[in-house]
N, C-alpha and C positions, 0 to 999 in steps of 0.2 A: 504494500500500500504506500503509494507515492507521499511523501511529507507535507505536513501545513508550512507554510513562509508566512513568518511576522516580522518586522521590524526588530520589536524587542519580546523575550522569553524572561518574564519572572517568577523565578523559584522560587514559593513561598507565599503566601498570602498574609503575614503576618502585618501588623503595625509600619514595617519598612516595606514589603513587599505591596500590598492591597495600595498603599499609599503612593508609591513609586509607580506602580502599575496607572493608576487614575491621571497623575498627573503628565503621565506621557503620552496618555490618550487627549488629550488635553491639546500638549503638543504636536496633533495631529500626526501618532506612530499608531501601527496597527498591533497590539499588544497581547500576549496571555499570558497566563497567571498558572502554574502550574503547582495542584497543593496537595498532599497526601492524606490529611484530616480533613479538617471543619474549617473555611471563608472565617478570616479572623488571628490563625494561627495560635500559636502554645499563649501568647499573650491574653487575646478576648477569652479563648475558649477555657485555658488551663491556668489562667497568673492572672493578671493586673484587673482584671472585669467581674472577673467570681470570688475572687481575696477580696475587693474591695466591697463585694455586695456582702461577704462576711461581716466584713468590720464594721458595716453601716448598721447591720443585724446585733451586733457587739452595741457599738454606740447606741443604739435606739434601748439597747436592754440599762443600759446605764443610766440614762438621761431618765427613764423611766423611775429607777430608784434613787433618782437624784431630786425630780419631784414629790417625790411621797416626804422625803428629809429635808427639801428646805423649801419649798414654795406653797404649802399649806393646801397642796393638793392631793385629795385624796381615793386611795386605788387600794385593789384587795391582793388579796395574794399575787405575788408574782412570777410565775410560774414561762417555762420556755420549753415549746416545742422542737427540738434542737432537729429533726429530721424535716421540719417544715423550712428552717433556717437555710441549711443545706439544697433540698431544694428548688427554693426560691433564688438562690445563686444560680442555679443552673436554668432557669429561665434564664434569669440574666442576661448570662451567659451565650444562649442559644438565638435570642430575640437582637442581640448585637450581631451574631454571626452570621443570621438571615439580613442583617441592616447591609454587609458588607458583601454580601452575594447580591443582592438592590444595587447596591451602589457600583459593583463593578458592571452588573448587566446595563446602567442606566448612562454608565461610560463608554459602552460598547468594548470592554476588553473580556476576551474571551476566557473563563474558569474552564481549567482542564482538573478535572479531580483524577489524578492519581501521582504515582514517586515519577521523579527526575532523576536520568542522569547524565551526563557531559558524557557523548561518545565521537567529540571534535570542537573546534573552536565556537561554530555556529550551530550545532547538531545536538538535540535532547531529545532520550531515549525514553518509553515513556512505557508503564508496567501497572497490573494492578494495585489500584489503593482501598484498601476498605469497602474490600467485595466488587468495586465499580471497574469495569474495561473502559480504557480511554477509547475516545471517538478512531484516533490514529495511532499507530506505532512509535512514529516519530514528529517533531515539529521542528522548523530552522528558524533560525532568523540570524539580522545585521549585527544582535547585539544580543549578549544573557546576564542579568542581575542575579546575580546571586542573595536571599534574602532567608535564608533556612532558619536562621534564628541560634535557641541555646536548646540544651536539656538539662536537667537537676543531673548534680555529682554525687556518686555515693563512694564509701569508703571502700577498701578492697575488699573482697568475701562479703558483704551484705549483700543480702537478697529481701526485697520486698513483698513484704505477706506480713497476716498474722499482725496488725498494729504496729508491722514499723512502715514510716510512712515516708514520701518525700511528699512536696508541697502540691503534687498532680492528687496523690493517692488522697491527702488531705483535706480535698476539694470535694470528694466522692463521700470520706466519711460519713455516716449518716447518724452515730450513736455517738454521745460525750464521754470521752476515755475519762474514767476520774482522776487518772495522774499521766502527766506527759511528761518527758524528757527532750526537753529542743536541742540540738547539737548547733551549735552557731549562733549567734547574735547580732548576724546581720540584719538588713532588712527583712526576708522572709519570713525568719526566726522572732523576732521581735514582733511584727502584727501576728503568727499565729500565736504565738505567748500571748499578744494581749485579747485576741479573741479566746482563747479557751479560758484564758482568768476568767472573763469577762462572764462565761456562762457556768463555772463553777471549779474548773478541773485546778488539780493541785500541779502547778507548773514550774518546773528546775531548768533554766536555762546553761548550758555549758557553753565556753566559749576559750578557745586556748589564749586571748590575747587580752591582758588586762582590761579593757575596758570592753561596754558594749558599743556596737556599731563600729569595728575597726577603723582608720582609717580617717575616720567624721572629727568633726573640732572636740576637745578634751573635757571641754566646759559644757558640751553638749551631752557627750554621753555620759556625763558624771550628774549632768540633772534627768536625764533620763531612767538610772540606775537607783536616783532616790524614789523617783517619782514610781519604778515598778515595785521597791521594794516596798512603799506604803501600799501596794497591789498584794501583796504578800507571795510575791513571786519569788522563789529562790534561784539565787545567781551563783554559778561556780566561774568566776573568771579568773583568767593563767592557769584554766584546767582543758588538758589536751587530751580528746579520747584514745581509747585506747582498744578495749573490744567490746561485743556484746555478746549475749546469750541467753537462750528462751529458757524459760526458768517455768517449768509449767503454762500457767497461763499469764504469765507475766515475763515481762525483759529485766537482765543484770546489764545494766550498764558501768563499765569501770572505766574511769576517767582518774588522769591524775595530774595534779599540782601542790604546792605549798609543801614539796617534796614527799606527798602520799599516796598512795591510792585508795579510789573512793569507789565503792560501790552503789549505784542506784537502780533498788527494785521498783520498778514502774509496770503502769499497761501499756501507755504506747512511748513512742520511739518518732520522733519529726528529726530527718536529716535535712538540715538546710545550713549548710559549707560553701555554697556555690553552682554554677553553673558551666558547661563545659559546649562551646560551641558546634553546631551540628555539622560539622565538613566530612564528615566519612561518608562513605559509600555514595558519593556523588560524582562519581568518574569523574574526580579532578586533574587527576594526571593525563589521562586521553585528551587535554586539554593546554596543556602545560600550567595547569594555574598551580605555584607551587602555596604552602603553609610556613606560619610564621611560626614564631615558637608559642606552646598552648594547645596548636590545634586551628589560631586562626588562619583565617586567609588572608594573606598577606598583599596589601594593598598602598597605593600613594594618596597623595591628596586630594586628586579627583574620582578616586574609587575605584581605580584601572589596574586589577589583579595583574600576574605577570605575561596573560594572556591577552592582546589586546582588544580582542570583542569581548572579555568577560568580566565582570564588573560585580564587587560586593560589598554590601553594608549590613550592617546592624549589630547585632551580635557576632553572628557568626564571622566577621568579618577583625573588630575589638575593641576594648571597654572603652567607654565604659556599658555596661548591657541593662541598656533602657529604652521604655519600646517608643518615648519621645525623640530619643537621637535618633532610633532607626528609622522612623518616619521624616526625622529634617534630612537625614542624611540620603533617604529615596528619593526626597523630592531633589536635593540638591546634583545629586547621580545622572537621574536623566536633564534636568536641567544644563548639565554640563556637555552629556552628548549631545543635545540638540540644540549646543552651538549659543543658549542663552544665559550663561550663565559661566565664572572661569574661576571660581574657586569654593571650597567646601565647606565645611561648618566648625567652628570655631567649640572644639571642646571642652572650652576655657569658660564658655559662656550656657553653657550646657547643666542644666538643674538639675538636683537627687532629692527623691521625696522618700519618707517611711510614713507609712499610714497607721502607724499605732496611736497609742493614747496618751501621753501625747504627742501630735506630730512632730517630722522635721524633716524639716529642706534648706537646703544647701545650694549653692552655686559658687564660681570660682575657687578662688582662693582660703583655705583657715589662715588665721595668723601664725601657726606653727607654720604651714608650709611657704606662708609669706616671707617670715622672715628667716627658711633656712636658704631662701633662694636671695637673702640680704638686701632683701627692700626693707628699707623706713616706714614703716607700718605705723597705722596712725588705728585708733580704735574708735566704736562707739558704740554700746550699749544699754537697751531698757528693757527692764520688767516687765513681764505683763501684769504685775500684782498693782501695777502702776497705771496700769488703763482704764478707763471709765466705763466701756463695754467689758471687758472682760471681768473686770467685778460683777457687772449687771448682771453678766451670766451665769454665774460663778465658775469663770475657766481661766485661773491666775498663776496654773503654773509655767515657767519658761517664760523665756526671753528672745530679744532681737537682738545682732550682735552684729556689725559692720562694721568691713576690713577695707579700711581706706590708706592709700600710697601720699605720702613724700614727694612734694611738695603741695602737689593743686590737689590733695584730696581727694582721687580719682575713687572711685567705688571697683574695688580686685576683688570681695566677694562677699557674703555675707551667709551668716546661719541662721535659723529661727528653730525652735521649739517651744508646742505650745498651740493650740485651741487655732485650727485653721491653718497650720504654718504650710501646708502645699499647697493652698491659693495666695497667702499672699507673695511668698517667694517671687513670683510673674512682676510683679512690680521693681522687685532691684533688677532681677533678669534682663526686662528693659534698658532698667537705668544703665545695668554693662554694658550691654550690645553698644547704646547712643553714646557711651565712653563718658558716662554723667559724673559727674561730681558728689560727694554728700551735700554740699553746700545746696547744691541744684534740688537736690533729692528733699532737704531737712525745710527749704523754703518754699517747697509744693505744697498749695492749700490741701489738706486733708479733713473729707467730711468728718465730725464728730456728733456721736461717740462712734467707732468706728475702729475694730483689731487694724487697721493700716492705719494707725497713727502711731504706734508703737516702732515704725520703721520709720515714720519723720521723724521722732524723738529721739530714735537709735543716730539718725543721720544727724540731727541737732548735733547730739553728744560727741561726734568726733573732734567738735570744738567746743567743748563744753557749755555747751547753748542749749541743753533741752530745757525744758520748763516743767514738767510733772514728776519730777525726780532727783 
């Protein structure tokens, strides 16, 4: 059977892929979209869309019991159908995934539902996926995006079943383990900790690196660590796993630091360490596109593997792995092939959100990494205990904290933590991009009362000009 000819072939439907794919329909290319699961990829369908319809199921249970104790409202028992919770994510879930098969039909780029693979520069081989025979064998085109994504890491010898879980299995769970063991403290780790506090379960987070959230500003994850531990969350941090074992019906988990080893009998087991980019079995090398070290695929600034028609972003491609870079990083791919557009996305200017309780997001620079790269770091931060909305609501924990440059006050990056911090982040984010100033930033009218004013004030404070504080 003779092959389909497109312009361009996107591997991947995900957040960088479905994204990518739209906007070079856009640019009048003849496009398809080639996906092994569900329109949406690991992101809608397994991560960032059904996690967050968790946490929202978290928060609503909370706010709930935060009404009964302090705003004189009154409710009866409160009681949570944890398999209706579960669930309900998976509408979600589903209801985005049919959004993003609309949206590619309504672009006119063509969904191929089954596996990809590179059997030459222009040429993708094409085999069953989840039961479905592709229309053709093969498809060509001018150009292929690579857009596969990541998948969850696990340690060596573990096998999933039986309550150990990674964050796919954890999505499916239908019934609340009364005791968890998180292995990691990153993002992942942290919003399932705070969703299963949140519904009842006795939760021990591990984590081999002194703090939680590795990596995040010091002052962040050290309010963090108070604020889980009035959660009654137990934290083993500078404890390095070690192994495990089914113990009847229950897991031994042995972990060790503070030079001991610790045993934890629990019922389930959440590995969330990390992610590990999808580039295997993709007949890379029938292509020459080689790998960088990881497993990514190894790419320049314009997205141009070492293949010259083959082209990758997102994860699979390298960090940092979030499904907003893959999407700037798609659009900005094809935009470069088609000639309008001649440089890529600046991952300096590129946000981190965790959706736990409570939030934090990030952009640029922390002041540790500012000043080991010997900039003149200039500081500013506020409270939210210090806000006039966030009392009203009573959500006063965490802060705003902005890292401003030597001499004009440039805005290099800034943290938040605290009641809303992944919407308002968008607002310094901005200020980066337009190479703002605090000054610029601290003298923007902001409505009041209002959680964004707590980042005027932060921006006041780099010259010690706030007024609320």
């Amino acid at each position: 059977m003779p092959a389909a000819r497109y312009d361009l072939i996107v591997i991947g439907s995900g957040p960088g892929g479905y994204v990518a794919a739209i906007r070079a329909s856009q640019l009048k290319m003849r496009v398809a979209v080639v996906e092994r699961d569900r329109p949406g990829g690991v992101c809608l369908n397994w991560g960032c869309i059904p996690s967050k319809a968790l946490l929202n199921s978290a928060d609503t249970l909370e706010t709930i019991r935060a009404a009964a104790k302090e705003h004189g409202i009154q409710v009866g028992e409160i009681r949570a159908d944890f398999s209706h919770v579960i669930a309900r994510s998976r509408e979600v879930a589903e209801k985005l995934s049919r959004g993003v098969r609309y949206l590619l039909k309504k672009n006119q780029v063509d969904l191929i539902e089954a596996s990809a693979q590179l059997t030459g520069p222009n040429t993708v081989a094409l085999s069953r996926a989840d039961g479905k025979t592709p229309p053709v064998e093969s498809i060509e085109a001018g150009r292929i995006l690579i857009a596969t994504g990541s998948s969850e890491k696990l340690f060596p010898g573990m096998k999933i079943g039986d309550s150990l879980l990674t964050s796919h299995e954890a999505l499916l769970l239908d019934h609340l383990p009364r005791s968890i063991v998180i292995i990691g403290a990153g993002a992942v780790g942290l919003e399932f900790g705070f969703f299963y506090q949140a519904f009842g379960a006795q939760v021990t987070v591990v984590e081999m690196v002194n703090q939680l959230l590795p990596g995040f500003d010091a002052e962040v994850a050290e309010e963090l660590r108070r604020a889980y531990a009035r959660r009654g969350v137990r934290m083993l941090l500078g404890h390095a796993y070690r192994s495990i074992a089914r113990n009847g019906s229950a897991w031994s988990v042995t972990v060790e630091g503070e030079g001991e080893r610790k045993t934890l009998q629990t019922e389930a087991v959440l590995v969330a360490v990390g992610r590990a980019p999808l580039s295997g079995g993709l007949g890379l090398e029938k292509a020459g596109v080689e790998l960088a070290e990881g497993g990514f695929i190894k790419i320049d600034e314009t997205f141009h593997t070492s293949c010259p028609s083959v082209f990758a972003i997102g994860d699979v491609a390298r960090p940092p792995l979030l499904a907003h870079k893959a999407s700037a990083e798609g659009v900005a791919a094809v935009e470069i092939m088609a000639g309008v557009r001649k440089i890529g996305v600046d991952l300096a200017a590129v946000p981190a959100c965790v959706y736990c309780e409570p939030e934090v997001a990030t952009v640029g620079l922390t002041e540790a990494q500012a000043r080991r790269s010997a900039i003149e770091v200039m500081l500013g931060k506020f409270p939210f205990r210090a806000n006039g909305k966030s009392v009203a609501i009573n959500q006063t924990e965490g802060f705003v904290k902005l890292v401003a440059s030597r001499p004009y006050r440039e805005i290099i990056g800034c943290q938040i933590i605290g009641r809303g911090a992944t919407e308002l982040i968008s607002e310094v984010t901005l200020g980066k991009t337009l190479e703002a100033t605090a000054l610029e930033l601290g003298k923007t009218v902001h409505p009041h009362p209002t959680l964004s004013e707590a980042i005027m004030e932060a921006a006041l404070a780099v010259d010690g000009e706030e007024i609320n504080f």
